[in-house]
N, C-alpha and C positions, 0 to 999 in steps of 0.2 A: 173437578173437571172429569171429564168421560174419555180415557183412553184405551184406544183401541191395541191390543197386543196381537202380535201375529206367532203361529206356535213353532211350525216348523222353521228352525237356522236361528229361532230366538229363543223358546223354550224347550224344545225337543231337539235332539240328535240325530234329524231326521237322515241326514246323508251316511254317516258313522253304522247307522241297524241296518239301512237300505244294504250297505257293503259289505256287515256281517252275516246280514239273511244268502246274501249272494255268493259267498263264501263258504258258508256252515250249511246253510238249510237245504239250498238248489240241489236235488236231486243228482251226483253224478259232478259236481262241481268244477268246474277247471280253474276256479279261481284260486290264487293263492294268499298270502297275507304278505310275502313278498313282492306282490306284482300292483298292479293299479286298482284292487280291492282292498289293498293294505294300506294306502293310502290315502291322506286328506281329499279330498274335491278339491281342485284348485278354479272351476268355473261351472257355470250352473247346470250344462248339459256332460261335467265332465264323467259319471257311472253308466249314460246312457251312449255315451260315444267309447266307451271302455270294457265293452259287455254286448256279445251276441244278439244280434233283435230277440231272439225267444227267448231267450233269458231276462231282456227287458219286459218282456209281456209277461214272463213268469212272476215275475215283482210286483205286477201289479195286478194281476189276477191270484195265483197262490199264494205271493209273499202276502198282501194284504189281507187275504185270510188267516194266514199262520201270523198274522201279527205285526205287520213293520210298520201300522200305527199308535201300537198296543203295547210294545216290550222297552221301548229303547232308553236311552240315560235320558236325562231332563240336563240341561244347559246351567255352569256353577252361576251362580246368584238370581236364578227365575226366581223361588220359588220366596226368598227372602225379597226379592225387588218387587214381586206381583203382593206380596203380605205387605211391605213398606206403604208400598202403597195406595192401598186400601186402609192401612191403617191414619195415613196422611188423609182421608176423607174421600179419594179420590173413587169412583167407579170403574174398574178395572172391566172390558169386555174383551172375549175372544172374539179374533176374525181370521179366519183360514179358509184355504182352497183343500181340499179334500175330497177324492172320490166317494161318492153314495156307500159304496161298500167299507169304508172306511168311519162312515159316522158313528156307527156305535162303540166301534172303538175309540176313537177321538173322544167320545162322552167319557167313556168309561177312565179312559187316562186322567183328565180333566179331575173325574172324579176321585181315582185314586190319590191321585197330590194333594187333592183339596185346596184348590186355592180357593179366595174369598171373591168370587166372581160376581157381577152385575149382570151380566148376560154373558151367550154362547152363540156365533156365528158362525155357521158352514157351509160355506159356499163351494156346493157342488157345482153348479153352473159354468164358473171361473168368470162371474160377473166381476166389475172393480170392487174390491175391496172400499172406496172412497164412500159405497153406496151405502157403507155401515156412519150414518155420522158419528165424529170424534173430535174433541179437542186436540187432542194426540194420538198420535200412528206410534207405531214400533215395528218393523220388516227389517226382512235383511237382504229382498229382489229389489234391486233399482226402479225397475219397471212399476211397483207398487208403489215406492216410496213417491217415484215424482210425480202420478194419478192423484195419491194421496196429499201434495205438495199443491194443488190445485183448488184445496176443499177450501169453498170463502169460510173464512175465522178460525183457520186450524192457528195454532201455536207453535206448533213445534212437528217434524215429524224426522222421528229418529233412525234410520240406517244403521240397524247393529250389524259392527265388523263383521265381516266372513271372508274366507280367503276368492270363495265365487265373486268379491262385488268390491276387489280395488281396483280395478281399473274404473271405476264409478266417478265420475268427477262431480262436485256437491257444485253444481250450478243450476238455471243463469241466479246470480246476485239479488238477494234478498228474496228468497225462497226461505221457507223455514225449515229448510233441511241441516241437520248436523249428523257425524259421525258418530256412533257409541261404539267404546271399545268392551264396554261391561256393563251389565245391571247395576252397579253401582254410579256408573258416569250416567247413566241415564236414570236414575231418582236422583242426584245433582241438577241437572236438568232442568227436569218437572218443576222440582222442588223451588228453583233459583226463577219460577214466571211467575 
């Protein structure tokens, strides 16, 4: 099968470096580790409704220069769930939204882990992600998941946990949307179609 993986919230830390760039790097920083930089994302606009507009522009003009798609932790069981399976036969391809100025880093990371990839998708545009065909999705934004919940003859399309996407309700009824709590529940998953 052809599954499509998405990187940020499923294999990368994206929100975690976003708050430590914003904290550590920013110039002059107000932010602290005790205040709304120290903590989780609890929703998907929650760093940009918690941070100054120019500081949100500095994130994405200077942070992504210095790095904040380049440095950050990788997500526990990517790197074993993306080997699993490809080792299981399956064609593993990325698909992400991604600024232009971000792609060569997004490569480079990609590269660094080395995972055992079929292809690489980045979509600068922020066309649907659906337009990559796949057996299987993997996201962690609603909004993608259920686009991708539309594709004739998908299988499965997985919603890894994040604290941004419980209020998510897995509906209407018989969509092939399920929940994954972990790389693990999702090569269970795959594995059990």
């Amino acid at each position: 099968m052809r599954i499509g993986v998405d990187v940020d919230g499923v294999m990368y830390k994206w929100s975690k470096t976003a708050r430590y760039m914003l904290r550590e790097m920013l110039p002059g920083s107000p932010y602290a580790r005790e205040g709304p930089m120290g903590q989780e994302a609890d929703r998907w606009d929650y760093i940009k409704d918690n941070v100054a507009p120019e500081h949100w522009k500095w994130l994405w003009t200077e942070g992504v220069r210095l790095g904040l798609f380049r440095h950050g932790h990788i997500i526990k069981g990517a790197i074993e769930g993306v080997n699993a399976l490809a080792a299981d036969g399956h064609d593993v391809v990325i698909i992400t939204h991604r600024p232009k100025a971000a792609v060569t880093d997004t490569l480079q990371w990609l590269a660094f882990v080395n995972f055992p990839l079929a292809g690489v998708h980045i979509l600068t545009d922020q066309q649907p992600k659906s337009t990559v065909p796949c057996d299987v999705y993997i996201d962690d934004k609603p909004e993608n998941v259920i686009d991708m919940a539309t594709v004739s003859g998908v299988k499965l399309v997985a919603l890894y946990d994040a604290p941004w996407n419980q209020k998510f309700v897995l509906s209407p009824e018989g969509w092939p949307i399920k929940r994954v709590r972990s790389w693990k529940e999702f090569i269970q998953l795959v594995r059990a179609l």
